[in-house]
Backbone as JSON, one array per atom type, in Angstrom:
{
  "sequence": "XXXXXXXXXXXXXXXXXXXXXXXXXXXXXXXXXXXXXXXXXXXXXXXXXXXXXXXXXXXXXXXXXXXXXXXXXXXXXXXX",
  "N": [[6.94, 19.27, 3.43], [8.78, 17.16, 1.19], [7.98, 15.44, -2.41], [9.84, 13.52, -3.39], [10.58, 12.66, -7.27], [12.93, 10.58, -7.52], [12.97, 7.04, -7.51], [12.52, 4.43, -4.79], [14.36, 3.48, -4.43], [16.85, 3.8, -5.91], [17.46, 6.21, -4.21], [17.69, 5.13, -1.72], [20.55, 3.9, -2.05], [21.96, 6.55, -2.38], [21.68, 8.06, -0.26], [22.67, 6.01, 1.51], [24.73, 6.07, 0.78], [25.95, 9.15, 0.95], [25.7, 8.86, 3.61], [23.34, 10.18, 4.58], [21.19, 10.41, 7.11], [17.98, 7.91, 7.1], [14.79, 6.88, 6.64], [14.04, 3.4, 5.6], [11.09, 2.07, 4.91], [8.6, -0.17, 4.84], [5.63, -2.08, 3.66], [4.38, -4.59, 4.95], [2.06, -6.48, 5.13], [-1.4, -6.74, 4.48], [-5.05, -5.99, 4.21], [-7.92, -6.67, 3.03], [-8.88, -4.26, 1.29], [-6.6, -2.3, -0.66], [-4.3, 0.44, -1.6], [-1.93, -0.25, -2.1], [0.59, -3.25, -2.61], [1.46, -6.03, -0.31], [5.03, -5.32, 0.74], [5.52, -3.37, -0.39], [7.27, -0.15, -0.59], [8.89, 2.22, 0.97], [11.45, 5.53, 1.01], [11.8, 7.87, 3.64], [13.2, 10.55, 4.66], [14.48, 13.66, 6.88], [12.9, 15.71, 5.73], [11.7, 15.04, 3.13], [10.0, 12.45, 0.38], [10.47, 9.46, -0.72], [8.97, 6.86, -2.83], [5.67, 5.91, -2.38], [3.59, 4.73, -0.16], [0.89, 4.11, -0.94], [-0.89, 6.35, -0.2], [-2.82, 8.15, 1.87], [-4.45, 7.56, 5.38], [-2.55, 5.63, 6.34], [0.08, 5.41, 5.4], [0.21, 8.46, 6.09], [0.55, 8.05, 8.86], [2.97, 6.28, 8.72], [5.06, 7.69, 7.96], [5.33, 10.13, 10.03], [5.6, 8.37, 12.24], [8.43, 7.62, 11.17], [9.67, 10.09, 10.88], [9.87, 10.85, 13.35], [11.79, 8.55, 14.75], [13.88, 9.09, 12.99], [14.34, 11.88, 14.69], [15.16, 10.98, 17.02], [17.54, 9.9, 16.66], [17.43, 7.19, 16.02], [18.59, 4.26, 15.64], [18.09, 1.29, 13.84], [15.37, -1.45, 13.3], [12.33, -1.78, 13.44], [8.67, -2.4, 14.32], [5.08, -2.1, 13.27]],
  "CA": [[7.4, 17.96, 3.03], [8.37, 17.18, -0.58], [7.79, 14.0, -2.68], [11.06, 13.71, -5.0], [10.33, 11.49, -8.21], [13.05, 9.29, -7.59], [12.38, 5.94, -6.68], [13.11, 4.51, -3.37], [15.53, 2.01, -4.52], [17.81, 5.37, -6.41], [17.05, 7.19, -3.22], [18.1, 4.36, -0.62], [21.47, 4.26, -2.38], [22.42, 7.49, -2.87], [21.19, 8.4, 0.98], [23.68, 5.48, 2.08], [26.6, 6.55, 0.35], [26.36, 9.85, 1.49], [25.78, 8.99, 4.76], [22.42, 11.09, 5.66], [19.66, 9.66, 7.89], [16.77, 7.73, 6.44], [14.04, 5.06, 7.16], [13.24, 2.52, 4.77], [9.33, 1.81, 5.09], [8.23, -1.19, 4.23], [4.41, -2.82, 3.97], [4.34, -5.98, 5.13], [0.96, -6.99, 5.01], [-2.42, -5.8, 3.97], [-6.1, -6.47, 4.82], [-9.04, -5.98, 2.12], [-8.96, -3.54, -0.12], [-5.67, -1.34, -0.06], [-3.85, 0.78, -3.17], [-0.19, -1.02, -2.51], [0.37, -4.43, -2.42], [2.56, -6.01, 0.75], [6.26, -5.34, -0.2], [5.55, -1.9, -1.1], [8.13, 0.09, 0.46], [9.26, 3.94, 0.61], [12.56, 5.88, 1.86], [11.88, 9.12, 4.64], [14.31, 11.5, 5.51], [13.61, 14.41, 7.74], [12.01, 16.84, 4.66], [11.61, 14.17, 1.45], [9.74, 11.16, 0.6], [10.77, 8.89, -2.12], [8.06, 6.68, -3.51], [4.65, 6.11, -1.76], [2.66, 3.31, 0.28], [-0.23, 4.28, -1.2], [-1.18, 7.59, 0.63], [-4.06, 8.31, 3.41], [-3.78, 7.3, 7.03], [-1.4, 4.8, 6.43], [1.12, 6.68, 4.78], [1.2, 9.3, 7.15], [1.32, 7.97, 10.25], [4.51, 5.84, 8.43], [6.16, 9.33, 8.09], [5.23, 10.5, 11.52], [6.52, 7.57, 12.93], [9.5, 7.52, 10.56], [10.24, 11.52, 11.32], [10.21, 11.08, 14.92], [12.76, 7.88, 14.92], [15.09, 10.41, 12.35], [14.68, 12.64, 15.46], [15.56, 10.46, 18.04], [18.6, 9.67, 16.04], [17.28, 5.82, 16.73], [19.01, 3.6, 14.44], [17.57, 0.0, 14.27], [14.28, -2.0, 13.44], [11.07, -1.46, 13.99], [7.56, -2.95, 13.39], [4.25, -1.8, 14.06]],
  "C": [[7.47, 17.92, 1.51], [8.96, 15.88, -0.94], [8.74, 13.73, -3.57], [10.21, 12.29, -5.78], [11.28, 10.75, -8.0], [13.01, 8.36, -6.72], [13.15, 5.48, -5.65], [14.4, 3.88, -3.39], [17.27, 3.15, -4.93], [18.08, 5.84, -5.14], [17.84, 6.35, -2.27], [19.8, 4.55, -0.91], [22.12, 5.4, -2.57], [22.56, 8.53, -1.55], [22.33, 7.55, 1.57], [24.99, 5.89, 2.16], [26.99, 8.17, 0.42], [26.57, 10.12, 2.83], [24.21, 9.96, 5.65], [20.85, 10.03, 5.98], [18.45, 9.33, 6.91], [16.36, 6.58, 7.13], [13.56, 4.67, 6.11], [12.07, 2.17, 5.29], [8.94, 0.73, 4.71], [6.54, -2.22, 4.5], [4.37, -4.06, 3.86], [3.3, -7.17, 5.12], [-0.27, -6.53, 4.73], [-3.81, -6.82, 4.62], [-7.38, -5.92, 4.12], [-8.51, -5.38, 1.44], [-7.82, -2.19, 0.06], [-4.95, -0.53, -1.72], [-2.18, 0.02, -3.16], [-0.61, -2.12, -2.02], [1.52, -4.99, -0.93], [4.16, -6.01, -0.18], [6.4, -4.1, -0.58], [6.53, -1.0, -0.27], [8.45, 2.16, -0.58], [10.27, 4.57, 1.28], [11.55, 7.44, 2.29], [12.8, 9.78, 4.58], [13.71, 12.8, 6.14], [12.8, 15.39, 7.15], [11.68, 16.17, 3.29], [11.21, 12.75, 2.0], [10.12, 10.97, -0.7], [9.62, 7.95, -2.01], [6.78, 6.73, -2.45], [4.12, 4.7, -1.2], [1.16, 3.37, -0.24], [-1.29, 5.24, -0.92], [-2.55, 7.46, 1.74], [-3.52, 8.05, 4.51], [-2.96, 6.76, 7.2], [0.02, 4.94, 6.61], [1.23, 7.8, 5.81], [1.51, 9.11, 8.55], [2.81, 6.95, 9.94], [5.39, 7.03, 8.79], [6.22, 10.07, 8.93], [5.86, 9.56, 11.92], [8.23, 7.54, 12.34], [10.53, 9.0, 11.33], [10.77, 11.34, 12.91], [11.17, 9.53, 15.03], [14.17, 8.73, 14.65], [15.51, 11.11, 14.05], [15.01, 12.27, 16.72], [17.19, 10.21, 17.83], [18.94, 7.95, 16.63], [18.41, 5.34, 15.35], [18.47, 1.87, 14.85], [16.0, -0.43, 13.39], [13.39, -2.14, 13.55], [9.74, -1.75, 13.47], [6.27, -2.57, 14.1], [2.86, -2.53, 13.27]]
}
């Protein structure tokens, strides 16, 4: 997996307009003591992350869940 420096917002655009698969990530809420705030958000694709939720468990089961939508070739919505 590799973490490109640019940010998700560069990344989201540039992923659209070529057309290749991604999931926007987005933290919607938080609970105690967390390193991102809600709102924090990060683009996937099936080998690159663009920015971060704040890393640990959180963070990767985003990108597990994210990877395996990519590989469903879901397109749509999703909240967990």
């Amino acid at each position: 997996m590799t973490q490109a420096p640019e940010a998700w917002h560069a990344a989201l655009n540039r992923l659209q307009l070529s057309g290749t698969p991604h999931v926007l990530a987005t933290q919607v809420t938080s609970a105690g003591s967390t390193p991102r705030e809600p709102g924090a958000r990060m683009v996937i694709t099936a080998d690159t992350i663009f920015d971060t939720l704040g890393g640990g468990t959180f963070e990767w089961q985003t990108i597990s869940a994210a990877r395996d939508f990519l590989q469903q070739g879901s397109a749509g919505f999703h909240l967990e």
